[in-house]
Backbone as ProteinMPNN parsed JSONL, in Angstrom:
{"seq_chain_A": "XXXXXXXXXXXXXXXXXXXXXXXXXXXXXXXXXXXXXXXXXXXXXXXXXXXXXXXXXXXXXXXXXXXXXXXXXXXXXXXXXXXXXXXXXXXXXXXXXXXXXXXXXXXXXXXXXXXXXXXXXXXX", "coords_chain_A": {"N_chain_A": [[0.838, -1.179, 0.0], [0.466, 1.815, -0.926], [2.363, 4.975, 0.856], [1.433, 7.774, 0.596], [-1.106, 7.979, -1.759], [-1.222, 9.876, -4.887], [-2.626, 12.482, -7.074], [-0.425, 12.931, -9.204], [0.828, 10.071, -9.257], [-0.859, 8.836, -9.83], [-1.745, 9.45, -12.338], [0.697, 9.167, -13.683], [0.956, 6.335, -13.869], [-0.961, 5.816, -15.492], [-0.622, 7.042, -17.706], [1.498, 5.047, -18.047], [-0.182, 2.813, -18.541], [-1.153, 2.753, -20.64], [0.376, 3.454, -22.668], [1.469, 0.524, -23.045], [-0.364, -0.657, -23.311], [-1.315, 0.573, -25.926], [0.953, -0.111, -27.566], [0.96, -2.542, -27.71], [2.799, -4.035, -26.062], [3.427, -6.24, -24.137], [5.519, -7.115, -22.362], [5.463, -4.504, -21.156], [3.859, -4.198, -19.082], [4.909, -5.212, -16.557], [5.653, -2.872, -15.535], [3.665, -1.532, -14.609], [2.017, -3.68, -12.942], [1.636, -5.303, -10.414], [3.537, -8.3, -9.428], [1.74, -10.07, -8.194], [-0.931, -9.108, -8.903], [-4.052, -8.783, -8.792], [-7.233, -9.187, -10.988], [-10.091, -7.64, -12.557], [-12.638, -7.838, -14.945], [-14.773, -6.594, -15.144], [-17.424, -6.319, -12.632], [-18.318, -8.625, -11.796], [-16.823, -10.789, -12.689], [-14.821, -13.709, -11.313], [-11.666, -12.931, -10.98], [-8.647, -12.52, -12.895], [-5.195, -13.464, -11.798], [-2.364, -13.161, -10.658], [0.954, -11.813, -12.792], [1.82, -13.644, -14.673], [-0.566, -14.522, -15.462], [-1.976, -12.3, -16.198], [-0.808, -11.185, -18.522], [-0.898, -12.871, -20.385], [-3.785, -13.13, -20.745], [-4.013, -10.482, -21.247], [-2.753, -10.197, -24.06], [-4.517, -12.102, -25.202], [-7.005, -10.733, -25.259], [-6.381, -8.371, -27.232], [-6.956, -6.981, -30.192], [-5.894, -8.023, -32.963], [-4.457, -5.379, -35.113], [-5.222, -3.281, -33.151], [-6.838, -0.481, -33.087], [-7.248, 2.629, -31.634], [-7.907, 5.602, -28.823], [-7.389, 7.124, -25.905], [-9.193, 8.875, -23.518], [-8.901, 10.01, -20.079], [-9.7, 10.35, -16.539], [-9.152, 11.627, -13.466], [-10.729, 10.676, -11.03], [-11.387, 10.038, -8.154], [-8.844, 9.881, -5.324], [-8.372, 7.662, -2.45], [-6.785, 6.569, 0.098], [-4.849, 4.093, -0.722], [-6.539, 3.392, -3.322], [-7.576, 4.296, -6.253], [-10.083, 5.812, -8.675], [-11.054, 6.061, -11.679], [-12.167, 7.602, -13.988], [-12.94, 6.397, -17.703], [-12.4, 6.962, -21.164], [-12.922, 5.461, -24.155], [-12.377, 4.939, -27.72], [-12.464, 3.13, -30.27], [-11.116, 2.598, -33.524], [-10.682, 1.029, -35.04], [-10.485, -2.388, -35.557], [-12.865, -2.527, -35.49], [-15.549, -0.586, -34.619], [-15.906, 0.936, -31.965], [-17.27, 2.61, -28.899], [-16.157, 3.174, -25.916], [-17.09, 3.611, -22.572], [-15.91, 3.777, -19.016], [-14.988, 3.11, -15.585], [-12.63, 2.819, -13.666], [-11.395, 1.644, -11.159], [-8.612, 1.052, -8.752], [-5.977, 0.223, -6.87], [-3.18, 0.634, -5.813], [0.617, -0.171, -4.698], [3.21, 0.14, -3.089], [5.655, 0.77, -4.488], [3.943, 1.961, -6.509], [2.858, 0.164, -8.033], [0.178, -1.603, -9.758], [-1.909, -3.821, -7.819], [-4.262, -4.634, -7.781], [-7.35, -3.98, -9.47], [-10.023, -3.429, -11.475], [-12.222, -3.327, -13.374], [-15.513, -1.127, -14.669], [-17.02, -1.611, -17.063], [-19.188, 0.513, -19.704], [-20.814, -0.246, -22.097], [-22.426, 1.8, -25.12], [-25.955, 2.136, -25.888], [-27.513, -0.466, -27.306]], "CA_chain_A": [[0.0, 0.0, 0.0], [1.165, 3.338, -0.63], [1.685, 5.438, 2.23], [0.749, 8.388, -0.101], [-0.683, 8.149, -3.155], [-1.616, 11.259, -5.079], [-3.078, 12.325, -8.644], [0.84, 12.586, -10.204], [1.468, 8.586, -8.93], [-2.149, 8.017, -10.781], [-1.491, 10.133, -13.715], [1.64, 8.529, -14.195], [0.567, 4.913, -13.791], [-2.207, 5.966, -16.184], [0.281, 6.998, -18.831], [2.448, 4.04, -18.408], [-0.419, 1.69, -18.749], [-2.113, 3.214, -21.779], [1.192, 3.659, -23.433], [1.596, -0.579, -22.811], [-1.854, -1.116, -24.594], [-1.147, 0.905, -27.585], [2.048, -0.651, -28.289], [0.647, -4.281, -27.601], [3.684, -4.372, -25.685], [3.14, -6.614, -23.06], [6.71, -6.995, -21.545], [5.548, -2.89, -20.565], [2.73, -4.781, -17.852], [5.871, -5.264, -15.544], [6.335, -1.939, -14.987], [2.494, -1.35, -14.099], [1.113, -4.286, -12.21], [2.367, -6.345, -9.77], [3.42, -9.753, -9.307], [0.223, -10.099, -6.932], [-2.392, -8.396, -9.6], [-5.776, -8.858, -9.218], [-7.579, -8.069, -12.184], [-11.352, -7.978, -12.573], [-12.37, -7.538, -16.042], [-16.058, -6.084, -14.354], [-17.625, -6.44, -11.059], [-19.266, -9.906, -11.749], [-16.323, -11.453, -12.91], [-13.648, -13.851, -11.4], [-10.25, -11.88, -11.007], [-7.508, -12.896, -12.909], [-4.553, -13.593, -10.611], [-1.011, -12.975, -10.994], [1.334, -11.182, -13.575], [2.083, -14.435, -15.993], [-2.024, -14.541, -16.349], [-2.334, -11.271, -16.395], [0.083, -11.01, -19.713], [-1.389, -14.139, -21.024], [-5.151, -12.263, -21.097], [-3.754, -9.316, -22.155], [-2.605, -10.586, -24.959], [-5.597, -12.757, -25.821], [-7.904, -9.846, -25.336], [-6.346, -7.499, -27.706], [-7.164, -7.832, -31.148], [-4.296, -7.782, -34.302], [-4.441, -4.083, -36.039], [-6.581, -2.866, -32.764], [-6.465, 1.536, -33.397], [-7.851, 3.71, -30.106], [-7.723, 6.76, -28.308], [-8.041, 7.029, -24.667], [-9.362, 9.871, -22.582], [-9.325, 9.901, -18.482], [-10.229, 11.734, -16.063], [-8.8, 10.384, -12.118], [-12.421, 11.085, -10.202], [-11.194, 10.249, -6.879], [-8.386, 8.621, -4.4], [-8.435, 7.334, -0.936], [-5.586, 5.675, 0.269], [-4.724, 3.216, -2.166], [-7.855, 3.539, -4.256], [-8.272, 5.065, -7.1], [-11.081, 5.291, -9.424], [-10.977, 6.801, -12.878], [-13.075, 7.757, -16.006], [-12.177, 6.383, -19.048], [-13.255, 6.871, -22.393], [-12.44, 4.75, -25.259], [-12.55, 5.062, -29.266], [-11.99, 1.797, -31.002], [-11.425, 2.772, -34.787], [-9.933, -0.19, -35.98], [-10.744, -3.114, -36.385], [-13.919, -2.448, -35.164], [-16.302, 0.998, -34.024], [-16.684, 0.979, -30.637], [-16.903, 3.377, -27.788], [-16.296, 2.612, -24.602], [-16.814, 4.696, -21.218], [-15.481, 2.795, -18.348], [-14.444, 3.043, -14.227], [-11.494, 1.896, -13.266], [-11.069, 1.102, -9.678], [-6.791, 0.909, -9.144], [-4.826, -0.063, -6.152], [-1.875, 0.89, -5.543], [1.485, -0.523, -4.08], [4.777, 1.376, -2.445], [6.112, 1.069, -5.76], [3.515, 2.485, -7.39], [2.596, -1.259, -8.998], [-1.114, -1.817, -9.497], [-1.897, -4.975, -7.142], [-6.131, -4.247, -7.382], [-7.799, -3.404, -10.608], [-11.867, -3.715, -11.388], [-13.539, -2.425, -14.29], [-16.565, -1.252, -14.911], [-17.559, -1.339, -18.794], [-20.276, 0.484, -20.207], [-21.22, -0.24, -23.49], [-23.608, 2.414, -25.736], [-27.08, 1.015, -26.322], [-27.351, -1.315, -29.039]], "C_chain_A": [[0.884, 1.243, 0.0], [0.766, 4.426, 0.578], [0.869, 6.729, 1.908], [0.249, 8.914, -1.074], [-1.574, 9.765, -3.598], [-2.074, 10.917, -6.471], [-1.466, 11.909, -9.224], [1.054, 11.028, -10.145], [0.741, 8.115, -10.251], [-1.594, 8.337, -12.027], [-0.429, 9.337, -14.342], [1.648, 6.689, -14.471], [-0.69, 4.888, -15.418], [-1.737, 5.631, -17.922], [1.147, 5.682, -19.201], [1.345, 2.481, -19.037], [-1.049, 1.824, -20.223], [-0.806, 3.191, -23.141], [1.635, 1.523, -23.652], [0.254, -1.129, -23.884], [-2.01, -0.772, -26.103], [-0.258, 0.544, -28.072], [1.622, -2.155, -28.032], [1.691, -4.865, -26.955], [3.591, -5.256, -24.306], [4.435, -6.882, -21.8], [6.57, -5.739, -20.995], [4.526, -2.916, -19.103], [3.807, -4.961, -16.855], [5.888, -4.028, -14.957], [4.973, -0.993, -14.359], [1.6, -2.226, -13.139], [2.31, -5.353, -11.64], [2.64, -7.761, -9.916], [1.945, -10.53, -9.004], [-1.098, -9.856, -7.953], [-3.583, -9.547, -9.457], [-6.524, -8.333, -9.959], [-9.253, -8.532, -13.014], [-11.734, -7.593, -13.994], [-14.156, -6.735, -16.019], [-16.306, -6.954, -12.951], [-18.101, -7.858, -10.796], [-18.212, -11.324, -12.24], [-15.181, -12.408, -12.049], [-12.527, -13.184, -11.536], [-9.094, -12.97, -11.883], [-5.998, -12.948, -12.103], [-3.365, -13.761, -11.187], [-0.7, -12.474, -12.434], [1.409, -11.914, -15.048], [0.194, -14.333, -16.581], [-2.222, -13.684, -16.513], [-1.983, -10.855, -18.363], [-0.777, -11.694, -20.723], [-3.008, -13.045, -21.507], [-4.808, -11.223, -21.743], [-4.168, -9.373, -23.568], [-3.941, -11.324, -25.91], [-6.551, -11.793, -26.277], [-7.676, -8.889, -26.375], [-5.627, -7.541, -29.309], [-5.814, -6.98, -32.947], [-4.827, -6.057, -34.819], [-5.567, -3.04, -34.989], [-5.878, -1.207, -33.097], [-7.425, 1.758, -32.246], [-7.609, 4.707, -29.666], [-8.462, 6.06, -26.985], [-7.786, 8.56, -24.016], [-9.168, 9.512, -20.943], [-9.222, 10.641, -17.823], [-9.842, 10.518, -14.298], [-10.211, 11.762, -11.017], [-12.093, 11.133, -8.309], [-9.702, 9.32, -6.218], [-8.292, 8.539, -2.975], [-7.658, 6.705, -0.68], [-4.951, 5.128, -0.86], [-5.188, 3.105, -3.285], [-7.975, 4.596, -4.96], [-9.28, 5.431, -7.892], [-11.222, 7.217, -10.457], [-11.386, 6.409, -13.769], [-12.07, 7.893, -16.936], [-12.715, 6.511, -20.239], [-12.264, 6.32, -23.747], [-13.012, 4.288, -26.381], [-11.694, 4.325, -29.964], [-12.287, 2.476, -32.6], [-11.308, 1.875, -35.893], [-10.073, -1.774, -34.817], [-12.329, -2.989, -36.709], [-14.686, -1.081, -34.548], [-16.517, 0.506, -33.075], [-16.022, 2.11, -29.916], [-17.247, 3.0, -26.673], [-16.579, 3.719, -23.149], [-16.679, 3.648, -19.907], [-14.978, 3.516, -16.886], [-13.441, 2.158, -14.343], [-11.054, 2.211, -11.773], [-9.1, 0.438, -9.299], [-7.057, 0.76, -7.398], [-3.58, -0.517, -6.014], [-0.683, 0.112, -4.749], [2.319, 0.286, -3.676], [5.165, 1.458, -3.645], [5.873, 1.542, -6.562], [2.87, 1.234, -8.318], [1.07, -1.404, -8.376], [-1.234, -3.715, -9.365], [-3.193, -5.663, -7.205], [-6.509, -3.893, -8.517], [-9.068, -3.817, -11.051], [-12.131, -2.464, -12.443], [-14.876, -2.586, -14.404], [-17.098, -0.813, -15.762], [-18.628, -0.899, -18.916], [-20.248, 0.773, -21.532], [-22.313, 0.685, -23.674], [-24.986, 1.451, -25.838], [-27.269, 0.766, -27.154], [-28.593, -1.176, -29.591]], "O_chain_A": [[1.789, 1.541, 0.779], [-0.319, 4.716, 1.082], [-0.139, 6.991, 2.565], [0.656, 9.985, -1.525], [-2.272, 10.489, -2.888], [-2.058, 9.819, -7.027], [-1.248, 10.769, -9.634], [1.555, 10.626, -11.195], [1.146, 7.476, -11.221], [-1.005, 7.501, -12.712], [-0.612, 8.852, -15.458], [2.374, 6.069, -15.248], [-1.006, 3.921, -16.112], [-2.044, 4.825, -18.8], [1.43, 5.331, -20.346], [1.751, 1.5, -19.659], [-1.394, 0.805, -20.822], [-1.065, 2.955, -24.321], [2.222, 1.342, -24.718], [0.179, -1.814, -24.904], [-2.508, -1.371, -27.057], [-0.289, 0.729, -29.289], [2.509, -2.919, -28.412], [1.791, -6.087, -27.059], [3.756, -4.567, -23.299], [4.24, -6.835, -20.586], [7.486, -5.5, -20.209], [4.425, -2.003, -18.282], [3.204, -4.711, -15.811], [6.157, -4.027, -13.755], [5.163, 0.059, -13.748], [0.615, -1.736, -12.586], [3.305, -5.906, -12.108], [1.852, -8.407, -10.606], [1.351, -11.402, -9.638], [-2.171, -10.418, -7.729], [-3.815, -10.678, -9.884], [-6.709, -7.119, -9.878], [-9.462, -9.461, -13.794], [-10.905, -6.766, -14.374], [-14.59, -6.366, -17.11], [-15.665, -7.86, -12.42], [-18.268, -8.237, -9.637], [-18.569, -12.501, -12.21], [-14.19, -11.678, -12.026], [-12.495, -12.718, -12.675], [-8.808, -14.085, -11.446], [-5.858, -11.783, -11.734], [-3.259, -14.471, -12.187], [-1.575, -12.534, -13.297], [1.224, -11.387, -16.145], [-0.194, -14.138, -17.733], [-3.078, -13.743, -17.396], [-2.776, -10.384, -19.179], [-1.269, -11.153, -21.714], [-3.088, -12.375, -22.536], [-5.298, -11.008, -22.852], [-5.17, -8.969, -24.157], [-4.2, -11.06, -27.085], [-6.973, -11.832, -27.433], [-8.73, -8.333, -26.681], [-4.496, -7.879, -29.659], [-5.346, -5.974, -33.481], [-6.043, -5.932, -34.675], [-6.424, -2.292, -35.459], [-4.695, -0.924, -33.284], [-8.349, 0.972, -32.041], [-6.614, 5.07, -30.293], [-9.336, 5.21, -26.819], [-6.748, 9.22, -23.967], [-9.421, 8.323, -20.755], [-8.713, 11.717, -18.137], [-10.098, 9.338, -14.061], [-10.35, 12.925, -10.639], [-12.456, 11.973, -7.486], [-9.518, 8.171, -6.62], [-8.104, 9.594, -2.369], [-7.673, 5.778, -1.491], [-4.584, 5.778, -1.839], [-4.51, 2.774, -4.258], [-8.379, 5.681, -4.542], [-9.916, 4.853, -7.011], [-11.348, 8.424, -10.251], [-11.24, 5.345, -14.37], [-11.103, 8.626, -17.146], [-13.829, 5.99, -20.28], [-11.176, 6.747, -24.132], [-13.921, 3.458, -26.368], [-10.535, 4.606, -30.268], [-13.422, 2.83, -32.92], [-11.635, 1.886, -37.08], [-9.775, -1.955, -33.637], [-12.902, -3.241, -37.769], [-13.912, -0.539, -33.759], [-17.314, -0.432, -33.052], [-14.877, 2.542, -30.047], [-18.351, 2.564, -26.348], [-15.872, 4.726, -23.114], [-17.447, 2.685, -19.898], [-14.51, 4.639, -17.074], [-13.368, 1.075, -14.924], [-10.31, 3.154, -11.501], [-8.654, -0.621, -9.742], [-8.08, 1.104, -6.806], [-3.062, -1.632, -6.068], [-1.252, -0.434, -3.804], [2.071, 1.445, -4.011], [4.964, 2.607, -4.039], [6.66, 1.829, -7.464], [2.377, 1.564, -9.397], [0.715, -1.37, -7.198], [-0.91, -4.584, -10.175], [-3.392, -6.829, -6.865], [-5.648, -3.077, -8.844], [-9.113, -5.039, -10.908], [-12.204, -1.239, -12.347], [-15.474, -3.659, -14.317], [-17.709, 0.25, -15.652], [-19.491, -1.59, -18.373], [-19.784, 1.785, -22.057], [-23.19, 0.706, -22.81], [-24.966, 0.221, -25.856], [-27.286, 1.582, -28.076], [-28.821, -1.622, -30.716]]}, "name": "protein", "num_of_chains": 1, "seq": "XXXXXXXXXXXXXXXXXXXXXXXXXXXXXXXXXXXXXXXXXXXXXXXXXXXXXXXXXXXXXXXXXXXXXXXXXXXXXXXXXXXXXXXXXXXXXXXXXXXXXXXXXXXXXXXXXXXXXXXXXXXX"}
């Protein structure tokens, strides 16, 4: 747990993980999530557990030629807890927009240990 985290920790965690997703780089998940990660993919789901599954999903989840933009916005933190609006513009392969919560916890290192989204899809 961090003893104090702030917006710059977030902000910067934010950047590092967004910059990891647009390069499909997944060797760049080391330097954002812990060994430990817990990683909810929404509130109803099973957590994925540890860094090798974490990579592993990554990867599965994210599709050849994907194109995006991401907005965010860090809404609140409390100790460890963060929780931040996201907005996301899929142009490629596929149209989608996403608006999304993201629920973060933090480590001393700054390594996200806690992570819970909460997807909302447009109405179809």
């Amino acid at each position: 747990m961090l003893n104090r985290m702030d917006y710059a920790i977030v902000d910067n965690w934010m950047t590092e993980y967004l910059k990891a997703w647009q390069t499909k780089d997944a060797a760049l998940l080391d330097h954002v999530f812990s060994n430990e990660i817990s990683y909810k993919t929404s509130p109803y789901t099973e957590p994925i557990t540890g860094l090798d599954a974490m990579r592993q999903f990554w990867l599965d989840a994210t599709d050849d030629g994907e194109v995006f933009t991401a907005d965010y916005s860090i809404v609140a933190i409390e100790g460890d807890i963060a929780v931040i609006k996201v907005d996301v513009h899929y142009t490629k392969p596929h149209e989608q927009h996403w608006k999304d919560l993201w629920i973060l916890q933090l480590d001393a290192e700054g390594l996200c240990f806690g992570f819970e989204e909460w997807p909302l899809a447009p109405p179809r």
